[in-house]
C-alpha positions in Angstrom: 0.0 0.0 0.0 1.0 3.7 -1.2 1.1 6.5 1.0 -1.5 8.1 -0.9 -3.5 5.0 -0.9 -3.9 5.2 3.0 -3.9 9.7 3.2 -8.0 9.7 3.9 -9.0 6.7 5.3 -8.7 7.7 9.2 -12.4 9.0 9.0 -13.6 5.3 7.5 -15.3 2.6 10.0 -14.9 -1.2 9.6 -11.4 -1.8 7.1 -10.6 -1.2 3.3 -8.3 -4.4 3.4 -11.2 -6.6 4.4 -11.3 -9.0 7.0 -12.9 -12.7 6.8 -12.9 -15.7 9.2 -10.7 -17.7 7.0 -11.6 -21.7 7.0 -8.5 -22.7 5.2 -6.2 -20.9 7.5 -7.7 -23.4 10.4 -5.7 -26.6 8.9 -2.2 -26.7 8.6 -2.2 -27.2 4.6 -3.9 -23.7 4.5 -1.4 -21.9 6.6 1.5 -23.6 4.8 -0.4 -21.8 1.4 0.1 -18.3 3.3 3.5 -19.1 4.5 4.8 -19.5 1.0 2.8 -16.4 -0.1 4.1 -14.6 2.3 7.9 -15.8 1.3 7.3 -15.0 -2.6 5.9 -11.1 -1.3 9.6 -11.3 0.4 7.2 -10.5 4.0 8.8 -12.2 7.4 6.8 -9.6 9.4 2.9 -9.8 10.5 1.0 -7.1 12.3 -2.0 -9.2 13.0 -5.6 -6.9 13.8 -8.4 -9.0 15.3 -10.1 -11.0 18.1 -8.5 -14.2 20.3 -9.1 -16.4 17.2 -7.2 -14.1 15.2 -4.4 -14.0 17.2 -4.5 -17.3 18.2 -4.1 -18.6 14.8 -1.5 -16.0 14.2 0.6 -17.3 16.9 0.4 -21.0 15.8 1.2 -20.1 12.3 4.2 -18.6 14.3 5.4 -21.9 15.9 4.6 -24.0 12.7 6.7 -21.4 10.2 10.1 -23.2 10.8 8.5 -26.4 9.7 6.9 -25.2 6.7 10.3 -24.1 5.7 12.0 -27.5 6.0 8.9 -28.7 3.5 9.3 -26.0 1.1 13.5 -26.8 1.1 12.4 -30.8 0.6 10.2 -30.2 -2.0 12.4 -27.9 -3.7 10.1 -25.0 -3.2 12.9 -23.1 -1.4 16.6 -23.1 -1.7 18.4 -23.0 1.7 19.2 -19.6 1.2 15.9 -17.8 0.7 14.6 -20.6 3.8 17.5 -18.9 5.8 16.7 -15.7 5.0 13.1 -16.1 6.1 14.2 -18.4 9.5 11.6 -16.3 11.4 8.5 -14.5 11.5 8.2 -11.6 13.8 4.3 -10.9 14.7 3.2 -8.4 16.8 -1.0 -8.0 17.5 -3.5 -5.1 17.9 -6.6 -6.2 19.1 -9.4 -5.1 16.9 -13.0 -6.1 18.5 -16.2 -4.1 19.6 -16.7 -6.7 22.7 -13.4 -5.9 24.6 -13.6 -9.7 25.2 -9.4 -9.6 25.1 -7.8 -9.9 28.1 -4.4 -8.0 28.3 -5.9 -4.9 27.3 -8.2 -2.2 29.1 -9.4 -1.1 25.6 -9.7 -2.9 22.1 -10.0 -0.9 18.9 -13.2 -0.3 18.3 -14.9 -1.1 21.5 -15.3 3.1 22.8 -16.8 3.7 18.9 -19.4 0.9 19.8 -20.2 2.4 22.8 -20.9 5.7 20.9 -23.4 3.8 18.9 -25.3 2.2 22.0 -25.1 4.9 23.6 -26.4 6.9 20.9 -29.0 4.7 20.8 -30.3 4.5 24.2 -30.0 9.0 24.4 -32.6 8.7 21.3 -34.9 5.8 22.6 -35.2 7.6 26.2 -36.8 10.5 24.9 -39.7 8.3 23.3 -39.8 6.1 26.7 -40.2 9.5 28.8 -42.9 10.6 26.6 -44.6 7.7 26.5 -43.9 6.1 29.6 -42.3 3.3 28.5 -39.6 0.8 29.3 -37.5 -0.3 26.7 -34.9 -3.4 26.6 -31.8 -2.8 24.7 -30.1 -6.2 23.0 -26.3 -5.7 22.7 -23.9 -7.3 20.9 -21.3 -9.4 23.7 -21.8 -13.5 23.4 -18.9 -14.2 25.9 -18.4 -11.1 27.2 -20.5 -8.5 29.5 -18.3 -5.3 28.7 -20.6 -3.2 26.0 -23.5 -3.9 28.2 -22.1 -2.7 31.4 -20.4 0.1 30.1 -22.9 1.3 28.6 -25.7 0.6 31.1 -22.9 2.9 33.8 -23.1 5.4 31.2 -26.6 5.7 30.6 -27.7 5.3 33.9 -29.7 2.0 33.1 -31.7 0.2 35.4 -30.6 -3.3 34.6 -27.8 -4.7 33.2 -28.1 -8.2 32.1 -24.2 -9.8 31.3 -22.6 -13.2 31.2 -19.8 -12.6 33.8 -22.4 -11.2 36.5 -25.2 -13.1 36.1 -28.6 -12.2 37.9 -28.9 -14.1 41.8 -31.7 -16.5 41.9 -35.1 -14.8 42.5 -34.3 -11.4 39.9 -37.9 -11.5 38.6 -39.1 -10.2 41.5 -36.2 -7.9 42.5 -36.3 -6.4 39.0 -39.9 -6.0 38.9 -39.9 -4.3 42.5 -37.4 -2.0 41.4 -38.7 -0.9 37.9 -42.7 0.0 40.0 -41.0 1.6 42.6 -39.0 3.8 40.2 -42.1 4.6 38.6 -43.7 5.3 42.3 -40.6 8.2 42.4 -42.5 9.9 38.9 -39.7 8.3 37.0 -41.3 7.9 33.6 -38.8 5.6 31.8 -37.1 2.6 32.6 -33.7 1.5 30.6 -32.8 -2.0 30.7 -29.8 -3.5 29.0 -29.1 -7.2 28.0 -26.1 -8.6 26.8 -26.8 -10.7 23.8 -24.7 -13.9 26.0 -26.9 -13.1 29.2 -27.7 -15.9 31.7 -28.7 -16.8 35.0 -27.3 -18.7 37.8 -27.9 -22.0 36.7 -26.4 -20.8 33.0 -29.8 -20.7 31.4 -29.9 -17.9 28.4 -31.8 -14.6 29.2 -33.1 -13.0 25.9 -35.2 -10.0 25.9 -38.6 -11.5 24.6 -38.4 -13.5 28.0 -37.8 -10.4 30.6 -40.2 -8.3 27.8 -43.2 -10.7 29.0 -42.3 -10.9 33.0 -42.9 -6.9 33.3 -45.9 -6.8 30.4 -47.8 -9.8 32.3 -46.5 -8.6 36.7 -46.3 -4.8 35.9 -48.5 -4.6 33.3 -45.6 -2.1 31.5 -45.7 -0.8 27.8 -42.5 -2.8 27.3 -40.6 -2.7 24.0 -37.3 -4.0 22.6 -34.9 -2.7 20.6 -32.0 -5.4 19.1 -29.1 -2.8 18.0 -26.8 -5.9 16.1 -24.8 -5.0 13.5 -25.4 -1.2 13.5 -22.7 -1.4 16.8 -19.8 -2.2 14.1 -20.5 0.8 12.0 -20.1 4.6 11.4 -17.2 6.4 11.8 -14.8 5.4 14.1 -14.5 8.2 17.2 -11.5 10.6 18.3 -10.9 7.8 21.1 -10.3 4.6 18.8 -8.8 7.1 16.3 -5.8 7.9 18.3 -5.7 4.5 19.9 -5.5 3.1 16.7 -2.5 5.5 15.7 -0.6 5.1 18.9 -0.7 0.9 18.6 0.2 1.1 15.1 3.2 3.1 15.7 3.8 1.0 18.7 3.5 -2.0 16.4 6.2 -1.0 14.2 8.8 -0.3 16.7 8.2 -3.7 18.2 9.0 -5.4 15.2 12.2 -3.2 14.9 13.0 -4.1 18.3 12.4 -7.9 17.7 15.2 -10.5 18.2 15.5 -13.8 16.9 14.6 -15.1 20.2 11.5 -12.6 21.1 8.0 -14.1 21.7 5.3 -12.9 20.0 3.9 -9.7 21.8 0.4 -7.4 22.0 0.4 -3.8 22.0 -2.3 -3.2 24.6 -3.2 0.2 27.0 -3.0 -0.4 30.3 -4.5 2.5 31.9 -3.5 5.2 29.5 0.2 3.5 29.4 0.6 1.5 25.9 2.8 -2.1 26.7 3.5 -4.9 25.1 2.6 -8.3 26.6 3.0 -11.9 25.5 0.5 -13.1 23.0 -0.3 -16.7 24.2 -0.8 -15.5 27.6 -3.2 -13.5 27.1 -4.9 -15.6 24.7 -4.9 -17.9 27.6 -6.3 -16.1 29.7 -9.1 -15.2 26.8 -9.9 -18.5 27.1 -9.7 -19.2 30.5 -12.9 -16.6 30.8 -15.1 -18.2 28.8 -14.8 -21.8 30.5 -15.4 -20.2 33.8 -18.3 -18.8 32.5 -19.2 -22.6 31.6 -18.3 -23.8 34.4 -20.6 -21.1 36.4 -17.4 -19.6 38.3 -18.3 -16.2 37.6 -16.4 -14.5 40.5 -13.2 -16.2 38.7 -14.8 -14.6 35.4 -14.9 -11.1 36.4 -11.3 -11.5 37.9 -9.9 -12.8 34.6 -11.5 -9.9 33.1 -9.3 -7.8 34.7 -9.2 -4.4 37.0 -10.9 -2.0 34.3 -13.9 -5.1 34.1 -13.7 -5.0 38.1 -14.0 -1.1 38.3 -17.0 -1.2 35.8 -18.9 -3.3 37.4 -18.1 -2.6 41.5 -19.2 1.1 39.8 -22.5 0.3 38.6 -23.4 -2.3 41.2 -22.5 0.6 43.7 -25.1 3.0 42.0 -27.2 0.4 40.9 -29.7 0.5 43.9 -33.1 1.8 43.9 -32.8 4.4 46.4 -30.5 4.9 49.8 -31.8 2.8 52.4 -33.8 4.2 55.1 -31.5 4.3 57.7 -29.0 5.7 55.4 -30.9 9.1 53.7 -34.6 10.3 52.9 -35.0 10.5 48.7 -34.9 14.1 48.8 -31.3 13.9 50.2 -32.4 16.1 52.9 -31.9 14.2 56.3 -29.1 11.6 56.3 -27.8 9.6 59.1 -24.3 10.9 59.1 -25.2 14.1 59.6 -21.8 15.2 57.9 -22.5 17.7 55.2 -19.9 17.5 51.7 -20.6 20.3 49.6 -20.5 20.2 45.9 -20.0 22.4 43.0 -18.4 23.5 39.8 -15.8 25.8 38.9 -14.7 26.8 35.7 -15.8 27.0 32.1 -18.9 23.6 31.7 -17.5 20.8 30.5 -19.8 18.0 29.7 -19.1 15.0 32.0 -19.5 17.4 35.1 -23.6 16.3 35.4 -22.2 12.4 35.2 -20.0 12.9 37.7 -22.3 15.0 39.7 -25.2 12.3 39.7 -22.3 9.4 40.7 -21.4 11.7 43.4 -24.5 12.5 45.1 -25.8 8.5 45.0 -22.5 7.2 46.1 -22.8 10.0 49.4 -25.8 9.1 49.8 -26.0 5.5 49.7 -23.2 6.0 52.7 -25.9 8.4 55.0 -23.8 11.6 53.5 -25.5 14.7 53.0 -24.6 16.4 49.1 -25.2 20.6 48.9 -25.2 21.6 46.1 -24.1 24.6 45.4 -25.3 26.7 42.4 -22.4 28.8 40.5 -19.5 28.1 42.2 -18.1 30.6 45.2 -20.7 33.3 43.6 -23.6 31.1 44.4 -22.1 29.7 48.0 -21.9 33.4 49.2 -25.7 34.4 48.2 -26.5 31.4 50.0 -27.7 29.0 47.0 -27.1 25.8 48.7 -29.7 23.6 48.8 -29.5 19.3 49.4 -29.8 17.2 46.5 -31.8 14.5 46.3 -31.4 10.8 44.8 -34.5 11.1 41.7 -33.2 15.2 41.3 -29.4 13.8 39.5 -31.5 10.6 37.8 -31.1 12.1 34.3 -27.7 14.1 34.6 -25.7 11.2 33.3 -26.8 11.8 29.8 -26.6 15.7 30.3 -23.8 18.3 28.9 -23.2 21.2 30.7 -23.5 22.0 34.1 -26.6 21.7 35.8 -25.3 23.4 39.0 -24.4 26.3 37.3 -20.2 27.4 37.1 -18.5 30.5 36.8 -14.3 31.0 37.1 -14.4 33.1 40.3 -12.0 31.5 42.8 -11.4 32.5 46.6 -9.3 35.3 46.7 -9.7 38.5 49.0 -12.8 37.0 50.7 -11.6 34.0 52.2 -13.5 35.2 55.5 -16.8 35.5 53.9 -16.3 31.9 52.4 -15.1 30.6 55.8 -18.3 32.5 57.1 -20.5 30.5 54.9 -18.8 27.0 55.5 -19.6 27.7 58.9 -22.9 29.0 58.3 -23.5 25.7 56.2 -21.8 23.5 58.1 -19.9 21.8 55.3 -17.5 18.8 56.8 -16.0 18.7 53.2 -15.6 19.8 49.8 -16.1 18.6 46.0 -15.0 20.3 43.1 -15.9 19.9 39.6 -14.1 22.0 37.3 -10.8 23.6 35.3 -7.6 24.9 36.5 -9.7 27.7 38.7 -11.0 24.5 40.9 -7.5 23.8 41.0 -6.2 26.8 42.3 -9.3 27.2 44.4 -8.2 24.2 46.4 -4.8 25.4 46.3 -5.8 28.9 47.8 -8.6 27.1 50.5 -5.9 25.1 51.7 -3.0 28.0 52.0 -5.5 29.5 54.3 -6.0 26.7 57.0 -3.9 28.3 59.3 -6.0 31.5 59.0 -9.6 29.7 58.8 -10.6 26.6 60.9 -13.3 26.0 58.6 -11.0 25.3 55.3 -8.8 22.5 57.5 -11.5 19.6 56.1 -11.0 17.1 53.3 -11.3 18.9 49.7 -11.1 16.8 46.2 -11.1 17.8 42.8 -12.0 15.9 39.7 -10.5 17.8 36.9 -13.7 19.0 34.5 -12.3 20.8 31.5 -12.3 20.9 27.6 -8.5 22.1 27.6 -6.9 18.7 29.8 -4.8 21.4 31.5 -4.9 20.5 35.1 -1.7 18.6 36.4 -2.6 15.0 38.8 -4.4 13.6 36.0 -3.7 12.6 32.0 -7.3 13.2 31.5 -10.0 15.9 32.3 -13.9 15.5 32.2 -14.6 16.9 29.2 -11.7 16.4 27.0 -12.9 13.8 24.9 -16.6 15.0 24.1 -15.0 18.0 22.7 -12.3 15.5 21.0 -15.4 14.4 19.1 -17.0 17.9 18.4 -13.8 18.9 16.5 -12.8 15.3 14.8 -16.4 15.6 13.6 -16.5 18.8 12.4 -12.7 18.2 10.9 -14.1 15.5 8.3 -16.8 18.0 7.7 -13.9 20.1 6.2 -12.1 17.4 4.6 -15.3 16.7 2.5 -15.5 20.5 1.6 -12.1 20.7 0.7 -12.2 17.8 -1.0 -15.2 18.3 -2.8 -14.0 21.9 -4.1 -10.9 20.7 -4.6 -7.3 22.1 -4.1 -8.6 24.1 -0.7 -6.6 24.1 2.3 -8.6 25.0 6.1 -7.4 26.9 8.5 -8.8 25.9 11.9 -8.3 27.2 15.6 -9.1 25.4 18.4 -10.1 25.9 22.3 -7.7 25.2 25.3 -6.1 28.6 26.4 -2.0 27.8 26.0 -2.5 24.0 26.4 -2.4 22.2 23.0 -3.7 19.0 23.7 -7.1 19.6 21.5 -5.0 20.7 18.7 -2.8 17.6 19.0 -5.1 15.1 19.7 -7.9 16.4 17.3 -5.1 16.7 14.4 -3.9 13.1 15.4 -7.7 12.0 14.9 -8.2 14.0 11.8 -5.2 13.2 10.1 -4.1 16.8 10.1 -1.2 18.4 8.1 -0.3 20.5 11.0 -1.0 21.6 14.4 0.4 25.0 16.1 0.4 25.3 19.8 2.0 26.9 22.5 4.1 24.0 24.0 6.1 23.9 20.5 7.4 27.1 19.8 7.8 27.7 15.7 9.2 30.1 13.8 8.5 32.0 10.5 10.8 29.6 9.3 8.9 26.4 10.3 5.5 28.2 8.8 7.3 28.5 5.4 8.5 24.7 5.8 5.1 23.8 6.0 3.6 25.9 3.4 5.9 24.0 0.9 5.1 20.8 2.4 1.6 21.7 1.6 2.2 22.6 -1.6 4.2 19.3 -2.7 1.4 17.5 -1.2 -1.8 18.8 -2.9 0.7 18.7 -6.0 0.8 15.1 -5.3 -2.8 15.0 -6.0 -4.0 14.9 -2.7 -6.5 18.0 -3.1 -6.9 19.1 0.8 -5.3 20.6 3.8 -6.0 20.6 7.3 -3.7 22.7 9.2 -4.8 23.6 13.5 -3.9 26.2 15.8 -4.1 26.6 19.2 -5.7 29.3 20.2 -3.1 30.7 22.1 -0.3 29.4 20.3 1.2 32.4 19.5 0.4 36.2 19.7 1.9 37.2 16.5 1.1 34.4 14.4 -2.5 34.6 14.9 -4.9 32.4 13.3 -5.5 34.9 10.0 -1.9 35.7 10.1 -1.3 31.5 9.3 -4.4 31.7 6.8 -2.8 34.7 4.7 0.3 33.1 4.8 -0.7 29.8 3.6 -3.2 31.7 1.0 -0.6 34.2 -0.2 2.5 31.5 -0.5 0.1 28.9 -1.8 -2.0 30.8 -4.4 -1.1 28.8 -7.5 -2.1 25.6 -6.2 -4.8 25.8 -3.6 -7.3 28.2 -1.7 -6.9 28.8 1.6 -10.0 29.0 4.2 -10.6 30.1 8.1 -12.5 28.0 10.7 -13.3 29.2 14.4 -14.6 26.9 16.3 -15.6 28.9 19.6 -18.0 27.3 22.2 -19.2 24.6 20.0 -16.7 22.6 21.4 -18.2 23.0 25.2 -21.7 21.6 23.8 -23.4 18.3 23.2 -24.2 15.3 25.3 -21.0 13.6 26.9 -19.4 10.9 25.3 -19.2 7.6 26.3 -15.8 8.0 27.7 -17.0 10.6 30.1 -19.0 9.9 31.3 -18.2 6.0 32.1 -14.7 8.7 33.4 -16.2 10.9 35.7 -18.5 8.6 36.7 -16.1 6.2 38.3 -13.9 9.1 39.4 -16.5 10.7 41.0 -17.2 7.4 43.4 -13.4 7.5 44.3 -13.6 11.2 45.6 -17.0 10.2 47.2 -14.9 7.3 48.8 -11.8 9.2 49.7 -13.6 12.6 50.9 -16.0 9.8 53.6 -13.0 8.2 54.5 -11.5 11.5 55.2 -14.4 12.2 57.2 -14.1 9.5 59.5 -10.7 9.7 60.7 -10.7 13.3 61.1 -13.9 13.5 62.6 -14.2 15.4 66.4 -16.4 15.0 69.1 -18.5 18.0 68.3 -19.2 16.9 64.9 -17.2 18.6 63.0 -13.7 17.7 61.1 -10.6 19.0 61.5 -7.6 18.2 59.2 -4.4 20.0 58.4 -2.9 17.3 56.5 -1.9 18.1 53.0 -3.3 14.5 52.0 -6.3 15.6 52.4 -6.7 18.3 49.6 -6.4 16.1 46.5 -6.3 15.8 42.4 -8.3 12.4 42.0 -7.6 11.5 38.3 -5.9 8.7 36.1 -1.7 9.2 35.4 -0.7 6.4 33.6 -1.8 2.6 34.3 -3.6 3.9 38.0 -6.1 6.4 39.6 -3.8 8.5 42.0 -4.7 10.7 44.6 -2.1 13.5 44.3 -2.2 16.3 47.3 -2.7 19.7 45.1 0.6 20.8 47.3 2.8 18.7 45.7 1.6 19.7 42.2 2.7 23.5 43.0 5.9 22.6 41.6 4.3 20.8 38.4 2.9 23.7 37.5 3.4 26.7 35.1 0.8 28.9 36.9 1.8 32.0 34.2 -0.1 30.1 31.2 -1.9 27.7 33.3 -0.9 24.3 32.3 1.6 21.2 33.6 4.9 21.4 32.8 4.9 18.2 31.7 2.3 16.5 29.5 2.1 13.0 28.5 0.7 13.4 25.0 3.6 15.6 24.2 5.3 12.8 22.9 2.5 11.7 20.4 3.8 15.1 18.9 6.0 13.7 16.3 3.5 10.8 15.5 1.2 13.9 14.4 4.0 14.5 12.0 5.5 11.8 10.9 1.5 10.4 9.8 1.3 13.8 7.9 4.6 12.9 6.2 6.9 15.2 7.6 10.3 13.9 8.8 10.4 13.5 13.1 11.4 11.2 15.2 9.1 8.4 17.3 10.3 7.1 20.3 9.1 4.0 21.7 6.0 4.6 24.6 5.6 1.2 25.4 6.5 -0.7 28.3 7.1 -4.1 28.2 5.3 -6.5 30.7 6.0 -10.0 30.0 7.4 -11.1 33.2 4.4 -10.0 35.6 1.8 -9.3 33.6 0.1 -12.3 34.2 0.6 -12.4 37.9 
């Protein structure tokens, strides 16, 4: 394949090089056929894209390729020198499946655009349920594995999850029924229920949705309906997520064949967290296995565990929020009188950033469930001292999991000069401890609350923030509520342009993007894109660099690729502005192509979260729930109150790496360039040159993969 034969295919879903379950290729004679194809193509390399059986087979045909060389030399097919020329094949694997069924990996290819389908899916079908008080059973796709359903059920809020790996206790007729009447007896007028195409019971009898359709139409008497989404979850256009993934493990794929040894065991490429590593292929294959016979063998607790710690944190998530209401002794409905009768306050700071409402509903149920009081307070500080704190209740979050912005309200004023009146109404409040929400303000406001514990009594309780921003600038955490919805905005409005351009031929966008001096939406969205260029403020470039590019352009379009995307940050640079880069490119580029400007503004803050989100802030949230309680209880004083001066207990709760960490916002101070708001380090920095090297400029790679193989497994 050319490189113009691959230039616009990033946008496509499914593959343009096909894919087949290949019956040959299961007997030996078959795979002794692709061996010497692959010797007469002069290929002793495989990047293998698939499932277990993929991969599987991939790896045998691995292990057999020394013997098919010994035939080919006996039957003349082969002289020894070509066979020892050929002596091994080197194959490395990506796994490519919507089920996430792999284990090794937190996150296939293609799973998280899946998801966007579903989820899609159940956004649209809730607003007919809700009018028409209805309940409605989803069929996803999943015949071994549970992963799709519960993923998206966390994300959607559902009210049953039906999957293979957790399947429902003995007696869930009744339970279920219960719960969807007295959901209805709250005035909630839908009920979401979501079913795993492989769903059993206990005793490892199937579940379809006719079956639990006709238990609520004949005890609850229910206009029940059922949607089966199949095949529509393997198509469309892959999203900014699986995009990037699928970027990063190609690259990653490469530079582990380079690195391969004569002696080196065929590897993955799998994320771990938001860490790439490479880990042995037959192990996890295994392991793949090993799932589905404990499935069989009804050992579903050893199921889930094979599954992994990002299956585990799924579903100890949803099966955490997955109660009907807070128990009596715990808290009323409305939220308002709790046993504990510790008070957290929560709110938002910052620009809105859609996954805040997720996180905010996760919050409130996961306080509650525990007898913990949730204020909410409306916009921020401003809100807090007029005095618009109010309890929240468990039925007033039910539908924020599905809803941008910020239903609290938010604005970027941060404690400054009126610490006192802030201590005044913590007092006044009597909040035991405090959630945040929000950007780099909520960042500094925790910063500036905590400074001031020697001054104010009432700021020495436990304080958390869960980074909610479109611009991923907070340090603590690789990823910020918010980040990836706009990811999506811009990818989608990118191919938008591509089309245009392409369709008018010869025309070149240029397009600025959100995020103050942090670059990571430029990056990421040009990564997802496939853009020619992207201009930020991390990077400095010169005139010099500008007129590199323009060139670059030039001999490109040349080339008969007839469009250009080219991004800016919107801060990037105060001289080169956005129309300064679009006059340049314009002016220097008149004879071959037309140059346009694109603004994206606060379209990028809008539209329902993703997938990622909210399953993201949903989980995070139920950590800083956890960790703020915990808190609670060991600093708790006689009088009912909390004291703490500790600097572990004013936290960053967010993901670095292969871990959720729980960084004190103290030891970030150093991290920090306060002057342009933003780390000083930041992991996708390195996928810089990856942006350039896939728009065929020369840069250098360098490996981001750890390998694994000796504990992995453990």
């Amino acid at each position: 394949m050319a490189w113009n034969g691959v230039s616009n295919i990033i946008q496509l879903g499914g593959t343009v090089i096909g894919s087949a379950r290949c019956k040959d290729f299961r007997e030996r004679e078959g795979r002794k056929r692709a061996a010497f194809n692959l010797i007469e193509k002069n290929i002793d390399s495989l990047v293998v894209i698939g499932g277990d059986g993929s991969l599987t087979g991939a790896n045998l045909f691995r292990q057999e390729w020394f013997s098919f060389l010994q035939e080919f030399v006996q039957e003349g097919k082969l002289d020894l020198q070509k066979a020892t020329r050929f002596k091994q094949l080197h194959i490395v694997g990506m796994v490519g499946s919507i089920d996430n069924d792999f284990c090794g990996t937190d996150m296939t290819i293609g799973t998280d655009t899946a998801l966007h389908r579903i989820i899609e899916a159940v956004d649209a079908i809730s607003t007919t349920a809700q009018s028409h008080q209805r309940t409605f059973i989803l069929e996803v796709m999943g015949r071994h594995c549970g992963y799709l359903a519960l993923v998206a059920g966390l994300a959607s809020g559902a009210d049953w999850v039906f999957i293979p790996e957790k399947p429902a206790m003995d007696g869930w007729e009744e339970v279920l029924c219960n719960k969807l009447s007295e959901s209805r007896g709250f005035g909630q007028r839908l009920n979401i229920l979501i079913l795993a195409e492989g769903a059993i019971d206990q005793k490892g009898k199937p579940i379809t949705a006719q079956y639990v359709k006709e238990l609520i139409v004949e005890r609850l008497q229910f206009d029940t309906r059922i949607t089966v989404l199949g095949h529509v979850q393997r198509g469309g256009s892959p999203s900014a997520f699986d995009r990037i993934l699928g970027c990063r493990m190609g690259a990653e794929a490469v530079l582990a064949l380079a690195d391969a040894k004569p002696d080196s065991p065929a590897c993955v490429v799998s994320l771990d967290g938001n860490k790439a590593v490479r880990v042995p292929l037959m192990s996890c294959v295994d392991k793949t296995q090993a799932v589905a016979k404990a499935v069989q063998e009804r050992n579903f607790q050893k199921a889930s565990d094979l599954r992994g710690k990002s299956f585990n944190n799924n579903l100890k998530t949803y099966l955490t929020l997955n109660k009907r209401k807070p128990s009596d002794e715990a808290c009323t409905i409305d939220g308002k009188v709790c046993s504990s009768n510790f008070n957290i306050a929560l709110m938002n700071i910052g620009a809105p950033a859609s996954g805040m409402n997720p996180a905010g509903r996760g919050f409130v149920r996961s306080c509650m469930l525990k007898g913990y009081r949730v204020l909410g307070v409306a916009d921020g500080f401003s809100g807090l001292l007029n005095d618009d704190v109010k309890p929240l209740g468990w039925m007033e979050v039910a539908s924020w999991v599905s809803e941008g912005g910020s239903n609290l309200g938010t604005n970027r004023n941060i404690p400054d000069k009126n610490c006192k009146e802030i201590a005044d109404k913590f007092r006044q409040h009597k909040i035991h401890a405090l959630m945040i929400f929000g950007g780099f303000e909520g960042y500094q406001s925790i910063l500036k609350l905590s400074d001031e514990r020697s001054e104010f009594a009432e700021f020495c309780i436990p304080m958390a923030l869960v980074a909610s921003t479109i611009s991923n600038n907070v340090p603590g955490t690789d990823f910020s509520l918010g980040c990836d919805t706009a990811l999506n905005v811009i990818t989608e409005t990118l191919d938008r342009l591509k089309q245009s351009a392409t369709g008018s031929r010869r025309r070149v966008f240029v397009v600025e993007t959100m995020g103050g001096f942090c670059g990571y939406l430029a990056t990421m969205s040009g990564l997802a894109a496939g853009a020619d260029a992207a201009y930020i403020f991390e990077e400095p470039f010169t005139i010099k660099d500008l007129e590199g590019d323009v060139q670059h352009m030039k001999a490109k379009i040349k080339d008969n690729i007839l469009r250009g995307i080219v991004l800016r940050n919107e801060k990037a640079n105060n001289n080169f502005t956005t129309t300064f880069i679009e006059h340049l490119f314009q002016e220097e580029g008149k004879d071959v192509y037309v140059c346009r400007q694109n603004v994206l503004g606060h379209v990028q803050q809008g539209g329902a979260p993703s997938p990622f989100d909210r399953n993201l802030g949903t989980k995070l949230a139920v950590k800083a729930a956890n960790f703020l309680i915990e808190q609670i209880e060991e600093n708790k004083k006689d009088n009912n109150t909390v004291y703490t001066k500790s600097e572990k207990s004013a936290v960053i709760v967010g993901i670095c790496k292969r871990e959720t960490k729980f960084t004190p916002v103290n030891y970030l101070q150093k991290a920090t360039d306060f002057k342009h708001r933003i780390p000083e380090k930041q992991w996708w920095m390195k996928l810089r040159p990856l942006l350039r090297i896939l728009a065929k400029h020369e840069s250098t790679y360098e490996a981001d993969c750890e390998e694994v193989f000796n504990n992995h497994m453990t």
